[in-house]
Backbone as JSON, one array per atom type, in Angstrom:
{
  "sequence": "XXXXXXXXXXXXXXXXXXXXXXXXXXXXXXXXXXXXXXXXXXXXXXXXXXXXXXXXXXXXXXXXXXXXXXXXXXXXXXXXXXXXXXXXXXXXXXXXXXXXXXXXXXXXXXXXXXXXXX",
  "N": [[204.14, -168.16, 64.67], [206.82, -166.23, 63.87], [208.39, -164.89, 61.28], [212.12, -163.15, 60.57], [213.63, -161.08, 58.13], [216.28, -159.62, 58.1], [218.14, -156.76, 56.12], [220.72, -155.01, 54.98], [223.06, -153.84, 56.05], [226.23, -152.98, 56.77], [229.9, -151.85, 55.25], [230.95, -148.17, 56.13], [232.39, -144.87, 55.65], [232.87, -142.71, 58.11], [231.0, -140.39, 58.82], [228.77, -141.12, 56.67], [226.07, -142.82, 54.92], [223.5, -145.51, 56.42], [221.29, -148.03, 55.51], [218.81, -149.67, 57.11], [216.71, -152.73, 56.86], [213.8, -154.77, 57.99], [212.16, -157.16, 57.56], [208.97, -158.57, 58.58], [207.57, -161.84, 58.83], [205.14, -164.4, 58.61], [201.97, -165.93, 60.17], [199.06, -164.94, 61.93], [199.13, -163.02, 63.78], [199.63, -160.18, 64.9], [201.38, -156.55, 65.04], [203.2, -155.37, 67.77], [204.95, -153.57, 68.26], [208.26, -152.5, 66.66], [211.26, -152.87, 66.27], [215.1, -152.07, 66.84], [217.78, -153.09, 67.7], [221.63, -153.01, 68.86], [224.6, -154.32, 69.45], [227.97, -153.65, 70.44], [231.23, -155.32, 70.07], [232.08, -156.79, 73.13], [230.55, -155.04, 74.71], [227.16, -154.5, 75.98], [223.73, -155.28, 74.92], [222.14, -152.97, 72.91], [219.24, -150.66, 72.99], [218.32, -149.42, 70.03], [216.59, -147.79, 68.62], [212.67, -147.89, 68.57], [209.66, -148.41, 67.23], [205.93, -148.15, 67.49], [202.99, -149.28, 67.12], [200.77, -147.21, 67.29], [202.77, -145.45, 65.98], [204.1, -143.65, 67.12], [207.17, -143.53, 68.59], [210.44, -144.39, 70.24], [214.28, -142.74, 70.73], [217.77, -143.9, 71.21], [219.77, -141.98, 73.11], [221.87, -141.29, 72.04], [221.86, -141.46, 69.37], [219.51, -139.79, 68.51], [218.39, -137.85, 66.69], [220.28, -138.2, 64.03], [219.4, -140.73, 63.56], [216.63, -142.23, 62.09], [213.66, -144.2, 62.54], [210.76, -146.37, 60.75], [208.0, -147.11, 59.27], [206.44, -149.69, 57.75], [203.32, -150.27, 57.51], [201.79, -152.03, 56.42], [203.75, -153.95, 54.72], [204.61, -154.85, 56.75], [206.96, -154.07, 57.67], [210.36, -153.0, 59.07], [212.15, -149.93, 59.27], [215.2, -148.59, 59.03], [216.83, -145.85, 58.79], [219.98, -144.48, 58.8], [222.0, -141.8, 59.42], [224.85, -139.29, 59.37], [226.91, -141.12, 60.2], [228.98, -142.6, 62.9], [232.48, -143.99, 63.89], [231.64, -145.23, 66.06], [229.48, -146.03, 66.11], [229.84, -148.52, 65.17], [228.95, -151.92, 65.14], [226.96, -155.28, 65.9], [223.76, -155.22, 64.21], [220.38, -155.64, 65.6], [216.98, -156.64, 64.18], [213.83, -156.7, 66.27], [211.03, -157.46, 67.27], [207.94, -157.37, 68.28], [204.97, -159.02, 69.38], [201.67, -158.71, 69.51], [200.15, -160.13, 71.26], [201.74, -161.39, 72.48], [203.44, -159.16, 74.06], [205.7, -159.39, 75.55], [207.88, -161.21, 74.87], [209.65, -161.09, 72.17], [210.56, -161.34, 68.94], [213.75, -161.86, 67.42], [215.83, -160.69, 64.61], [218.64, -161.97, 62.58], [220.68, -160.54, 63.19], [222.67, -157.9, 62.28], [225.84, -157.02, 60.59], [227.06, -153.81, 61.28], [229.66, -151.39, 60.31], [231.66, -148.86, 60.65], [234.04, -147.11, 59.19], [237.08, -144.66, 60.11]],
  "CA": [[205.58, -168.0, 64.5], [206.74, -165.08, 62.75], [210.32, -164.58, 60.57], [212.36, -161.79, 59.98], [214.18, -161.1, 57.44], [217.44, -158.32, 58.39], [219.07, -156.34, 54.86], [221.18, -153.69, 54.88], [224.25, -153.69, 56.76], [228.0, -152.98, 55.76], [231.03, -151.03, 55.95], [230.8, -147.23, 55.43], [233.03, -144.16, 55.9], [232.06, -141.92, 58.9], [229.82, -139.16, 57.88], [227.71, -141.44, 55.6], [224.68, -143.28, 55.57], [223.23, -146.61, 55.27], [219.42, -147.98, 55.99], [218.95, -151.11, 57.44], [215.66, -153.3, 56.98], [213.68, -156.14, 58.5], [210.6, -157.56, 57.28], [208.4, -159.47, 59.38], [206.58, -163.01, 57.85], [203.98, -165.46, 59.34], [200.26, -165.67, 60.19], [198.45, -164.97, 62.89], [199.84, -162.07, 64.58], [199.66, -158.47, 64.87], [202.53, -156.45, 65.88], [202.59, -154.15, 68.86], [206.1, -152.79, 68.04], [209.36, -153.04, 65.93], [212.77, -151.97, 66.39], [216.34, -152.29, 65.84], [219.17, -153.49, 68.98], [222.85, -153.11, 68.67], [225.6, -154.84, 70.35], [229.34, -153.95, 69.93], [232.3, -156.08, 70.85], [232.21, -156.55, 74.59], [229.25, -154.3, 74.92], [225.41, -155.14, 76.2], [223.07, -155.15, 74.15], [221.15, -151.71, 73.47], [218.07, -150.32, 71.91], [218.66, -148.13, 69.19], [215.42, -147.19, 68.42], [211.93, -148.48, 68.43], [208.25, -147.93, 66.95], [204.91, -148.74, 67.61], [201.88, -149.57, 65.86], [200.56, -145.9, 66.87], [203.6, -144.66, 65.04], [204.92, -143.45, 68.48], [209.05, -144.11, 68.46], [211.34, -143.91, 70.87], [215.8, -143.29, 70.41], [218.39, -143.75, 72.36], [220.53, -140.83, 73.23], [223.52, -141.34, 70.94], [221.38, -141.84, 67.6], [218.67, -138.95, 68.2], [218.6, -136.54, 65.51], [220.98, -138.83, 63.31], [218.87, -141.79, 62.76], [215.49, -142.52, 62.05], [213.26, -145.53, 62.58], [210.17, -145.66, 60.29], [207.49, -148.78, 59.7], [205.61, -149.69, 56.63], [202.56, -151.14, 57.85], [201.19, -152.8, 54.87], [204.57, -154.6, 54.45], [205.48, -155.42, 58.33], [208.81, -153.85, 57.46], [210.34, -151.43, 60.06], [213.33, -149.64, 58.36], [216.4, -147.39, 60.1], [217.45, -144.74, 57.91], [221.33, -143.7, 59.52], [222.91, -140.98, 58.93], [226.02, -139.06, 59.72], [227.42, -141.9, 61.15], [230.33, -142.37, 63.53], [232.78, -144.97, 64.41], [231.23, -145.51, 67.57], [227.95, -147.12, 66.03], [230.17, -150.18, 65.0], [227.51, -152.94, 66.17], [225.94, -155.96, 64.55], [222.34, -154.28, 64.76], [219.32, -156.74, 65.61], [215.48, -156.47, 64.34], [213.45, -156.72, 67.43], [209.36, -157.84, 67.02], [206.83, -157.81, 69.94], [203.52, -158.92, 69.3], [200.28, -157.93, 70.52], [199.78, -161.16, 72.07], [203.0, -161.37, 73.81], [204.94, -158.36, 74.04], [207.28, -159.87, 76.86], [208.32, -162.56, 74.35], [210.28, -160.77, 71.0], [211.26, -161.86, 67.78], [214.63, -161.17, 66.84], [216.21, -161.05, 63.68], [219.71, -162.68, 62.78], [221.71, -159.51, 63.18], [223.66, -157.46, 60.11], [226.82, -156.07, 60.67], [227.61, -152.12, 60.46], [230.87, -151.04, 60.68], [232.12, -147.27, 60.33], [235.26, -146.84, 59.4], [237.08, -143.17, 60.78]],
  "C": [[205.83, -166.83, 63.54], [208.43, -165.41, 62.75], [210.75, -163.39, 60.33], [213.27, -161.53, 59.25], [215.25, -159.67, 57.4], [218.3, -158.03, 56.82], [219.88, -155.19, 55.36], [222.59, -152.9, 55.49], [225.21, -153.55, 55.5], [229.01, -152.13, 56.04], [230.91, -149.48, 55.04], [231.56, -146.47, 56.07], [232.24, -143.56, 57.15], [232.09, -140.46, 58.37], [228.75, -139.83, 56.83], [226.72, -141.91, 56.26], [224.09, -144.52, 55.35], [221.65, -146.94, 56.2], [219.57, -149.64, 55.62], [217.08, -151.3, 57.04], [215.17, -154.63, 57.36], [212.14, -156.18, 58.07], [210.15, -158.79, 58.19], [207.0, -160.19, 58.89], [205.59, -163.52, 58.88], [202.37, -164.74, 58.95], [199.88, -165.71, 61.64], [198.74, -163.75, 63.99], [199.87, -160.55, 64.1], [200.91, -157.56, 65.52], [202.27, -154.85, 66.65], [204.06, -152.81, 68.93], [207.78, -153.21, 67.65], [210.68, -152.06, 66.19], [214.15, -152.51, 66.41], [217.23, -152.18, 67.55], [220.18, -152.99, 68.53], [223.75, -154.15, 69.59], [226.72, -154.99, 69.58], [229.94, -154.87, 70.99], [232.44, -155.39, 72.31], [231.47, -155.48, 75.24], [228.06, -155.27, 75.2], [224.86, -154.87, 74.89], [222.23, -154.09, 74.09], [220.04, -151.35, 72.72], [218.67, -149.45, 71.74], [217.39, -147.45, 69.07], [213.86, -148.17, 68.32], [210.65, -147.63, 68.22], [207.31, -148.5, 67.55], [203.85, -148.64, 66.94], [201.07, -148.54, 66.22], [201.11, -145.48, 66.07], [204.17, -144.19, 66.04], [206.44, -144.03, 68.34], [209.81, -143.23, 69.85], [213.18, -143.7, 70.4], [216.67, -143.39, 71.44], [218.92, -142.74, 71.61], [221.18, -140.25, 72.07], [222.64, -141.28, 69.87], [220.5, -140.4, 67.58], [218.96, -137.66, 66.93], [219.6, -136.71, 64.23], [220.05, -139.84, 62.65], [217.25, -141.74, 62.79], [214.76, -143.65, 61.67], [211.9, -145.11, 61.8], [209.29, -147.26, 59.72], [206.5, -148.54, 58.32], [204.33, -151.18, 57.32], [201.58, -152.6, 57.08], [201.88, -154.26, 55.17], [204.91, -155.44, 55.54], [206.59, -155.28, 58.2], [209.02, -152.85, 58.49], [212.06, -151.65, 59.47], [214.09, -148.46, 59.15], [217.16, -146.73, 59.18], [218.47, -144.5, 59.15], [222.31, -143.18, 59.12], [224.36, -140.24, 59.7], [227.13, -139.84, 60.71], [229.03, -142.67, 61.56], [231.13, -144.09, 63.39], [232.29, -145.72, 65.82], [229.68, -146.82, 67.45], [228.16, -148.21, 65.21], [229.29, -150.68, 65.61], [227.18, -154.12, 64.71], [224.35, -155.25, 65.19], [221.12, -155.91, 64.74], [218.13, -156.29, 65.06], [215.06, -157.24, 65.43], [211.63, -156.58, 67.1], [208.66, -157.5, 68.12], [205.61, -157.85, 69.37], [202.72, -158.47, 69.98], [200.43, -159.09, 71.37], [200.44, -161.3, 73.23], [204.02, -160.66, 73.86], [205.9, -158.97, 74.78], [208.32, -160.7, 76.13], [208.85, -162.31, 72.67], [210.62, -161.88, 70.24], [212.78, -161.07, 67.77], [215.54, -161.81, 65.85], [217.92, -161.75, 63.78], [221.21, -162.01, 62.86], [222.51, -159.17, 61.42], [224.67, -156.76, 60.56], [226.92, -154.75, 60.34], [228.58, -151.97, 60.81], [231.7, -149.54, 59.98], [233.69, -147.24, 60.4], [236.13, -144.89, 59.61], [238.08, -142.92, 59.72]]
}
């Protein structure tokens, strides 16, 4: 079983910046890749960004060259530095787990609100 623990949310002007984090607890498990969801009001749910335990990352569209995803391996923390950021990336944001064992079968954290005000 693994836990995760989501910090970092809140309400910020657009143009600023805030840096989300999720630490990931338990025993027994190795992780094959960490990353960070969104979902605004009456929206799907989307990947924002994700790592992997190469260090390999993918972003979506909208965030590239704004945000950055970034993983402390030691810790099992994977952390989202976001910057210049809009009203548009209102969202509660999720941490998102996959083990080695069972990628098909995520952890996800308990969501954190961001909210950009314009």
């Amino acid at each position: 079983q693994v836990q995760l623990v989501e910090s970092g949310g809140g309400l910020v002007q657009a143009g600023g910046s805030l840096r989300l984090s999720c630490a990931a607890s338990g025993s027994g498990f190795s992780i094959h890749a960490m990353g960070w969801y969104r979902q605004a009001p009456g929206k799907e749910r989307e990947l924002v960004a994700r790592i992997f335990s190469a260090g390999d990352t993918n972003y979506a569209e909208s965030v590239k060259g704004r945000f950055t995803i970034s993983r402390d391996n030691v810790k099992n923390t994977v952390y989202l530095q976001m910057n210049s950021l809009k009203p548009e990336d209102t969202a509660v944001y999720y941490c998102n787990v996959q083990v080695a064992h069972a990628p098909s079968f995520p952890y996800w954290g308990q969501g954190t609100q961001v909210t950009v005000s314009s």
